[in-house]
N, C-alpha and C positions, 0 to 999 in steps of 0.2 A: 504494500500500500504506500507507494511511494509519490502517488503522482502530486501528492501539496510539496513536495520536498524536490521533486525533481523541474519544477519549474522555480521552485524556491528560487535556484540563484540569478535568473532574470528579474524578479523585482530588486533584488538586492546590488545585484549589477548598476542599478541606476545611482543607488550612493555610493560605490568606488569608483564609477566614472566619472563622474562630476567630483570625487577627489584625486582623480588623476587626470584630467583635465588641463591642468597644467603642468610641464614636464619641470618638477624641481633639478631634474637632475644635469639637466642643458642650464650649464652657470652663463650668465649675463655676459657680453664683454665690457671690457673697462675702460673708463676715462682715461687722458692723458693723467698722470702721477702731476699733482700740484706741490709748492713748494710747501713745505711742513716746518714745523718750530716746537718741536717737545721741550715742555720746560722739564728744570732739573728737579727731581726730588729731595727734599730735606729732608735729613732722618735725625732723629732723635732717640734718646733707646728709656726707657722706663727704668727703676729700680729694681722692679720683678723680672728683666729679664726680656721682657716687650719691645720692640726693633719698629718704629712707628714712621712712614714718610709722608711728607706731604706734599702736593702736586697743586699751587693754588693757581686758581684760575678765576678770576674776577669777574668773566663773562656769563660765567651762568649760575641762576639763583640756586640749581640743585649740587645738593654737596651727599658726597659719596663714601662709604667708609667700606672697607672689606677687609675681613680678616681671612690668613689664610696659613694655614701650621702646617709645618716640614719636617713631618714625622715618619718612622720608617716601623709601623709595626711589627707585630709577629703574625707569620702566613696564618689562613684561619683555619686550614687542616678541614678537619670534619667538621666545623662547623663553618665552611665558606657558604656565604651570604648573610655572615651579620652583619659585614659592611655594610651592603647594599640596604638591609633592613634597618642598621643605624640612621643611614640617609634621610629613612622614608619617617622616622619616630620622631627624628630628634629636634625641637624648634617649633612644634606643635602646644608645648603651652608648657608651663613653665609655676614655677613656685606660689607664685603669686597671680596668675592670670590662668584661666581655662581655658582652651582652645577658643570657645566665643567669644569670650575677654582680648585676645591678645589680634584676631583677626579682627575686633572693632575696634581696637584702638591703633588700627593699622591702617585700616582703612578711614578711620576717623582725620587722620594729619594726610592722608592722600600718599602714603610712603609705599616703597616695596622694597620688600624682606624676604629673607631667604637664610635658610642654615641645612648646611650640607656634614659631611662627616669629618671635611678638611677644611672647618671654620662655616663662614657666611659672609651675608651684605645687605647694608641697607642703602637706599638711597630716597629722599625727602627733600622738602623744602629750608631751607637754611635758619627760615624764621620758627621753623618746629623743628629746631636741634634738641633741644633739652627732651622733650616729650621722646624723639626717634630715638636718640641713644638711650635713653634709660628700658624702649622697649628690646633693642638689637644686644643691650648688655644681658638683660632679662635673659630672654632665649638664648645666649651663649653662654653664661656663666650659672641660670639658675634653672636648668631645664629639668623638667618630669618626664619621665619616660613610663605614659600610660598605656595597662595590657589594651587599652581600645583600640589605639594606634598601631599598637604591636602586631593586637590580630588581625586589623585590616591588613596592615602591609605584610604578612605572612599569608594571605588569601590571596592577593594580588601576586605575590609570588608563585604560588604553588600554583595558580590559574593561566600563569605565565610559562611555566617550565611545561602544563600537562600538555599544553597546544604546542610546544617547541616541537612536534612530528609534522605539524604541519604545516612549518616551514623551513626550507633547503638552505637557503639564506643563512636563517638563523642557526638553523645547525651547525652548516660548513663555516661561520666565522666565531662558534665554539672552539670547532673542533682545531682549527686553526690557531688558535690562541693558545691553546694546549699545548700542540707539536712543536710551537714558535720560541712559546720562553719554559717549557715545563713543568711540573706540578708542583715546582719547589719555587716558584714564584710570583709576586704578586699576581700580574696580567694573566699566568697561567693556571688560577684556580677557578676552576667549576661550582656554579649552584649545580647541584642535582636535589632532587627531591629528598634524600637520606641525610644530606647536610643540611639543609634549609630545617628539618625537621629538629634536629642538636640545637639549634640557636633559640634562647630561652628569652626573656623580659628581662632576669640581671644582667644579662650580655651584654645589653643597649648602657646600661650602668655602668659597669666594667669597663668595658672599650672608652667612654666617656672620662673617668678617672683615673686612665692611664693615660692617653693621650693629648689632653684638654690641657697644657696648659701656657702662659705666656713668655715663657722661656724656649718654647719652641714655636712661634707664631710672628707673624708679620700684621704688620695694621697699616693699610694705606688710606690716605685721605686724600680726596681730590672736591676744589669747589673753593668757594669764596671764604677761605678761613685762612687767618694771619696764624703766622708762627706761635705767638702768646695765645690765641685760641684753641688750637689744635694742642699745646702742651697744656693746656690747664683741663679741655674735654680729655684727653687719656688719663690723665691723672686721674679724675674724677671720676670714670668711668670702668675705668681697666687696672687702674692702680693700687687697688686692694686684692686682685686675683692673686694670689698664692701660685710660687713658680716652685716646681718640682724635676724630679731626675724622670726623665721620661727614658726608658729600652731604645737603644739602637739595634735592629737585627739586622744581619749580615744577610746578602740575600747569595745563591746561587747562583751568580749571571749565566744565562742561558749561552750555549755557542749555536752556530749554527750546523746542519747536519754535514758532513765528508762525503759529498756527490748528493747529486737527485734523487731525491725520494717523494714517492707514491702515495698519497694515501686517501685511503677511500671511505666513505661513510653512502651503504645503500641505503636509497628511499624508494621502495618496492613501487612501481609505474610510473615515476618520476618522466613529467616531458620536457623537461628542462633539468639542465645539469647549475648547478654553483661552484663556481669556481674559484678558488686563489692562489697566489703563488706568496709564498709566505718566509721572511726570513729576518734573524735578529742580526743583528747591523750595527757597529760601534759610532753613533750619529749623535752628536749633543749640540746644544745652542752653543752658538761663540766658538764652533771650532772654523779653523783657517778657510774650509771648504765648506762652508755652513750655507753659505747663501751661493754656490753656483750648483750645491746639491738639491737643492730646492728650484733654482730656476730649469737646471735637468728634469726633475720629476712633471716639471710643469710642461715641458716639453712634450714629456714622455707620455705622461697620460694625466694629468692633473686640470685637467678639462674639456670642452665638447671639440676643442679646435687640437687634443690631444694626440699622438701617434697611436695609440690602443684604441681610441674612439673611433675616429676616421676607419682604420682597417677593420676594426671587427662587426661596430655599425653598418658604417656610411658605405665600405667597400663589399667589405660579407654577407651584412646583414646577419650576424650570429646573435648579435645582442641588442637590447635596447639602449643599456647603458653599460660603460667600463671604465674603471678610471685607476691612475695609481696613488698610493701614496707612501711617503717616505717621511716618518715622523721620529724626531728626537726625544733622548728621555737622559734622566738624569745619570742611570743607569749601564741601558743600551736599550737605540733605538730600534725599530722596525720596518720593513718593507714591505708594501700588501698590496690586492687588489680589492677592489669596490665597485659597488654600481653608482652611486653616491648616497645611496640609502639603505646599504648591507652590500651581501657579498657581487657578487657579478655574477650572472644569470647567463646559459647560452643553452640555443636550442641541442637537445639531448645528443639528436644524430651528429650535432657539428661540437660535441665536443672536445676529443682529440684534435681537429681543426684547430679549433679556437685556442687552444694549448700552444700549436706548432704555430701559430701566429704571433700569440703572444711572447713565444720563445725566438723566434724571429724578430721581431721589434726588440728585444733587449739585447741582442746580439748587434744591431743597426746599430743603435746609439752608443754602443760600446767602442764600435769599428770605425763610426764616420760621423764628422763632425754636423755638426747641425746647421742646418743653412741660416741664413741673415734674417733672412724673412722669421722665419721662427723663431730665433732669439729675439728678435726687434717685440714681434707680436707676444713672446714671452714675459718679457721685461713690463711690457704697457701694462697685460693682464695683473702681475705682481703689484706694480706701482697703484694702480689703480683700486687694487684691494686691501692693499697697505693703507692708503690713504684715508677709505671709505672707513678700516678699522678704526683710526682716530676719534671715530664721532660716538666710540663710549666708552663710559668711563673704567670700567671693566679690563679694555686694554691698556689705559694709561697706567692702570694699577699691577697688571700683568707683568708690563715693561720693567717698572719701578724694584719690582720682587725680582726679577730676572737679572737686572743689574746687579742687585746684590747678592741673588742665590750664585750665580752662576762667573762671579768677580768679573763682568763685562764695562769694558770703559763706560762712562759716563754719557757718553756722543754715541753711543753704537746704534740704538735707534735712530736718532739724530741723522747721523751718515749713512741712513737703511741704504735709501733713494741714488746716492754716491756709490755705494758699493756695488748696486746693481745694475747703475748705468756700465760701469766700469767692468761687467765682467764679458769674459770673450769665448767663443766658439771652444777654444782649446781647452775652458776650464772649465767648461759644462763638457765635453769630453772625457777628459780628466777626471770629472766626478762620476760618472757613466762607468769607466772602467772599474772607480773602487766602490761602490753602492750598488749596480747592477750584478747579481751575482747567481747567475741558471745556475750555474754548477754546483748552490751550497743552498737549495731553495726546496722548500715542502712545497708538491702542489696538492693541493689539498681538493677532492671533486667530493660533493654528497650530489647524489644521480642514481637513476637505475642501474641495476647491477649486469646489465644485460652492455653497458661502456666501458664497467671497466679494465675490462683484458684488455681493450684497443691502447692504454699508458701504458701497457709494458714497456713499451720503445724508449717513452722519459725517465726512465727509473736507471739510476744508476747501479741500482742492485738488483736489476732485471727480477723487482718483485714489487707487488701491488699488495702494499700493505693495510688491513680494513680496521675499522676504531666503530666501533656504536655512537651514542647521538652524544654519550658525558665522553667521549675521547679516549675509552678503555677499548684495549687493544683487542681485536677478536677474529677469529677463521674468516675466510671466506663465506660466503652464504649459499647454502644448498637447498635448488627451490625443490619444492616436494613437489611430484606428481601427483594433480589433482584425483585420478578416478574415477571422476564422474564426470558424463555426457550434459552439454547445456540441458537438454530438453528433461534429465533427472533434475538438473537444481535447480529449473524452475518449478520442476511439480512436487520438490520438497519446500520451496520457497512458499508454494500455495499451499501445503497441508499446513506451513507453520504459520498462516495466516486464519486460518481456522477448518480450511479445505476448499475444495473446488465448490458444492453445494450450496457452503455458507456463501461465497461469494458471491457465485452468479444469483444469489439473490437480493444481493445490493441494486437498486434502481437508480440511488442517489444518495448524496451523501454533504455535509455542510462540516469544517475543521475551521474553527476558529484559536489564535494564537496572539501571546502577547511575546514582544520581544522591546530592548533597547537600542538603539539606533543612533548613534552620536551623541548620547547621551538624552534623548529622548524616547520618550514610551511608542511604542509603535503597534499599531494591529493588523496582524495578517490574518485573511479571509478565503478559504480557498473550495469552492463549487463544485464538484463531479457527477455526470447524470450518463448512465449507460446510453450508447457505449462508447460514448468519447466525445464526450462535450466539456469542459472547463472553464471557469473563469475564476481568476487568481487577483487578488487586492492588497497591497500593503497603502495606509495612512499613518500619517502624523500628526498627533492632535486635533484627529478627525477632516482633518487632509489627505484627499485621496494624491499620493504620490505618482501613483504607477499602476494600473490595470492592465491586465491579460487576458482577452477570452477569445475562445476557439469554438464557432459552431458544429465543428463537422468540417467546415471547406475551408473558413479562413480566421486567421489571428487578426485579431481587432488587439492594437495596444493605446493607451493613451492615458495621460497625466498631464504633469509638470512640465512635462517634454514634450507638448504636442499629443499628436495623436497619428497612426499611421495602421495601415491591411498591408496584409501579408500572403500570399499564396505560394511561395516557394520561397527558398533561401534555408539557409543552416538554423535561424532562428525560429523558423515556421516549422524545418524540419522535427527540431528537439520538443516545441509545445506540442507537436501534434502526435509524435511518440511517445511522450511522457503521459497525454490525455488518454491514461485506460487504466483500469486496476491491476494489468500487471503489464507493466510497458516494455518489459524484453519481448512478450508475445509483438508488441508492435511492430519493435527494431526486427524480427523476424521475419515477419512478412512483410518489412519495407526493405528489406533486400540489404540490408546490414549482415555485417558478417561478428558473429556469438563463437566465443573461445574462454573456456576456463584454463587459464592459464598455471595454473597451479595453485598453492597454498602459503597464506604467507598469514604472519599475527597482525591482527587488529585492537591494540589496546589489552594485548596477554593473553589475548585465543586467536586460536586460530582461526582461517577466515578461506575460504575459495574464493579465488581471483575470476571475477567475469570480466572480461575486455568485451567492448561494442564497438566496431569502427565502420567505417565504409567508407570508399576513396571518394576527394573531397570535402570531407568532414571531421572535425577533432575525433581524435579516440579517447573515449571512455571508460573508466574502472569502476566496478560496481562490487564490494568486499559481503560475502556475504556466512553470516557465524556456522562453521560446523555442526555445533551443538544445539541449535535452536532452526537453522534453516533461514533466518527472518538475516536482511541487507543491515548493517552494522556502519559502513562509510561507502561511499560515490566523490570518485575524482573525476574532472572535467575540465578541459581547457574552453575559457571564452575568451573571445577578441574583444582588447580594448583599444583606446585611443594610444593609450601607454604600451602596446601590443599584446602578446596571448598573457592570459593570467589564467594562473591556477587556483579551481575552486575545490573545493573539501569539504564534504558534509557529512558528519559523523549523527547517526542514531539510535537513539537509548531510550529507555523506560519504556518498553513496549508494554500495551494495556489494553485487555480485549471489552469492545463495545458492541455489544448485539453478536458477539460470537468470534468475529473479527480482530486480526491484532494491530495497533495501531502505535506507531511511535510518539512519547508523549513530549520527549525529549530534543530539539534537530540543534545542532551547533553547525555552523558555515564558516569557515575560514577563507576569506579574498582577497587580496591588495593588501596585505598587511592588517587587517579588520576581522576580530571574531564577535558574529552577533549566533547570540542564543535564544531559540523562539520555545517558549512553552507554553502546550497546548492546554485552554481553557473548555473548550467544548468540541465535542463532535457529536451532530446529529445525523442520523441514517434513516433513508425513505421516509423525507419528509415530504416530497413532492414537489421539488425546486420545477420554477416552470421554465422551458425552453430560452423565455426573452431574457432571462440571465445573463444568458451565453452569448447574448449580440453584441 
């Protein structure tokens, strides 16, 4: 009984399209670089240990503070993610003030506040200084770490990590992390579900009392405050914190591997592969080749006018987006790829391709110097985002810390603009040869497992090594033979709905469903009248969005978006197959071709794989539970403006009405978007009349 669920992601389609609508991932180009004037920071240091600069600036009324501590924990082992849950707890309300309290007297002065794990920030009006600092001291120095807070952002976790199957993205730039710096260091510890679970309510405590204090922190102020202001507000404010011996840990600097390596994470009917090529890289701010490594990557792949975009895009067409990047750390930096909103995506079949491409552009820029044209158009894009970064304060405060973390002259931002005029063909080469490095690089694919013998060739150990979705190393994957013929699993599919009888005595049938929708309540409504009539509704606040109905001959859609008939095309194809109570019989008789492709888990059972394709048209997965018979998940590819996306619709809580089994449960995963519809009513042979369906 799938047909509310199998047109499901056509209404839902309408809200990832109009949020992908516009491609964030195609960066802007930039201005000519204007002439810049960073003034200098004043630092002054506290009693307790407090290292405080100020950046004053007379032109605008908003004045800025941010704190930010230079602490080197201890890794969190088996209980990694209390960081992340520190994040989500900490600055929510505090000794004196309860969550309502401290968000109305925040919003009351018109300020914006923020506290993260590595300090915070406010910034407000100059004339409500006393009121903002005594609230940003509040929440850093006197915070409550309530179980309310705890349990939400431990729901939100574990709500996050259960959906991590059903995204490739997200996986592959796990598992990536992992292989890159190892499990002995920070960037390379995993949430998995069994650590998330270890991390208590004292935790949030603990970690706070050991690392919290003003002998290890910085305080930047930027804004219309004199020297004598800004030293009399820290005193006042910060000057009673108690400074303590805070743990230095040693961390294990990661190296990189000795030749190419493989490694694979399957995503059983994956039509698109995820890809990176991943490696740790000795890169810090302020070294000698700091900025022609940077204007190389920018070259290389660091936007739409990229060498990796052009050829995998614009020339291949493998991908939508791809882009590189080469990022510094205090420690050692990293190499990676991106789409510019997770990992880089390419069509499944062209994934070795896309590999031997991208291994061929890093060999280019290694070999041959980069033409005029591209450094010239290099430089504008840099200068012009350099530039545009000035206008917050965020960055000036960044800069300031940077100076001092990292003992960089005084002028170095200053002279950004000079250094990058000044750099040439031969030093962006140069940096190419020592940052580019195929030979010492994980590529890392989560993809069907049906690609990944075609890497053998990139492996320098002529082995393709596999990791599950937490980066734990494991066999290859051995698909099991299904054994059963399509036409048994559908007529186990139909006993496990109640049987053939029950069914065909459905005339008609009304599924009504609530779900959330960007944070709005949303109703889906969906019609069925033997033997294949349909009409499908989602609203918003009693806003019809998006309507679907199918007489018999034609798709009638319309909402928000207009209104449009339909008698043929891939869109007409799928409502009009989906419109039956059991719509593989459809796809059968519309000349689709039905393959159980074997056996693979769904959610810790096992599941028989039905594939549905037919040339011309996406192919589809329909996962369907051994033990029960009744569909458990449906993958399908739809086209969007952003190009194919992968839909995912997993079902649960199955519950029989009038004899019938119905799923009470549908979760949809699209574009980066999980909505969950729960079913409110279903009414059967109520007598729905025909003009429904027009």
């Amino acid at each position: 009984m799938k047909t509310l669920y199998g047109i499901f992601f056509l209404l839902l389609s309408v809200v990832t399209l109009h949020a992908q609508s516009l491609d964030r991932s195609i960066r802007p180009s930039s201005d000519p670089a204007k002439e810049i004037n960073i003034k200098d920071a004043r630092v002054f240091q506290l009693s307790n240990g407090l290292k405080v600069f100020l950046v004053e600036d007379k032109t605008t009324p908003i004045v800025y503070y941010s704190l930010q501590l230079d602490v080197k924990p201890q890794l969190q082992g088996d209980k990694t993610g209390l960081y992340d849950l520190f994040g989500e707890v900490f600055g929510k309300r505090t000794a004196t003030r309860t969550k309502e309290q401290l968000n109305q007297d925040i919003d009351l002065i018109g300020a914006r506040a923020n506290a993260h794990r590595n300090g915070g920030s406010i910034s407000f009006l100059k004339k409500y200084g006393n009121h903002a600092l005594d609230i940003f001291t509040d929440m850093i120095l006197h915070p409550v770490f309530a179980q309310e807070e705890f349990d939400l952002a431990m729901t939100q976790y574990q709500t996050l990590l259960s959906s991590l199957g059903d995204d490739a993205g997200q996986i592959n730039e796990r598992v990536s992390a992992v292989l890159t710096y190892g499990k002995n260091y920070p960037a390379g510890e995993a949430i998995t579900q069994a650590t998330l679970k270890n991390v208590q309510l004292p935790d949030m405590q603990a970690y706070y009392n050991t690392c919290f204090a003003p002998n290890v922190s910085r305080l930047v102020i930027i804004g219309d405050v004199t020297l004598k202001e800004a030293k009399a507000n820290a005193q006042k404010y910060f000057g009673s914190w108690k400074k303590k011996t805070v743990p230095v840990t040693q961390y294990e600097i990661p190296s990189a591997p000795e030749g190419t390596r493989v490694a694979y994470v399957v995503k059983p009917g994956a039509v698109q592969s995820s890809i990176d090529i991943s490696y740790p890289i000795e890169y810090q701010l302020g070294a000698p080749d700091y900025d022609a490594a940077r204007l190389m990557d920018q070259i290389f792949g660091g936007s739409g006018t990229g060498r990796l975009f052009l050829n995998l895009r614009e020339q291949h067409s493998y991908t939508y987006g791809i882009y590189s990047d080469l990022s510094p750390d205090e420690h050692i930096g990293r190499f990676k790829l991106t789409s510019g909103g997770g990992a880089a995506s390419v069509k499944a079949a062209a994934t070795d391709s896309a590999i031997y491409e991208i291994f061929n552009e890093m060999e280019h820029i290694r070999l041959e110097p980069v033409s005029e044209k591209e450094l010239k158009s290099a430089k504008t894009y840099r200068a012009g985002g350099f530039s545009r970064s000035l206008e917050k304060p965020s960055t000036i405060a960044n800069f300031a810390i940077n100076i001092d973390k990292y003992h960089l002259p005084k002028d170095y931002y200053k002279n950004y603009l000079k250094r990058l005029e000044a750099l040439t063909a031969e030093e962006v080469q140069a940096a190419a040869q020592k940052y580019i490095r195929p030979e010492n690089a994980w590529i890392v694919v989560t993809g069907d497992r049906a690609e990944a013998d075609k890497l053998l060739p990139f492996a320098g150990d002529q082995t393709v090594h596999y990791y599950d979705y937490d980066a734990n190393s494991t066999e290859a994957p051995v698909t099991q033979e299904a054994g059963i013929s399509v036409q048994q699993l559908i007529a186990n599919y139909v006993e496990a709905m109640g049987g053939e009888a029950v069914v065909r005595q459905i005339q008609d049938y009304q599924v009504s469903a609530e779900m959330t929708v960007m944070g709005q309540q949303a109703d889906f409504t969906q019609c069925f009248k033997a033997p294949n009539l349909s009409a499908t509704t989602l609203a918003l606040d009693g806003t019809v969005i998006q309507r679907i109905a199918f007489d018999g001959s034609v798709v009638r859609i319309s909402g928000l978006s207009g209104s449009q008939e339909m008698t043929a095309g891939a869109e007409f194809e799928s409502v009009k197959n989906e419109s039956s109570l059991i719509p593989e019989r459809n796809y059968l008789a519309n000349g689709y071709t039905l393959t159980v492709n074997g056996i693979e888990p769904v959610n810790g059972k096992e599941a028989y794989v039905l594939s549905i394709s037919k040339e011309g048209m996406s192919t589809s997965l329909r996962y369907f539970d051994i033990a029960s018979g009744l569909p458990v998940k449906s993958e399908t590819m739809v086209e969007t403006p952003a190009g194919g996306q992968k839909t995912v619709t997993e079902y649960a809580d199955y519950r029989q009405v009038n004899g019938v089994c119905f799923p009470y449960t549908t979760k949809q995963t699209a574009g980066g978007m999980a909505i969950t519809a729960k079913v409110t009513s279903i009414e059967i042979n109520r007598g729905i009349d025909t003009s429904v369906f027009q």
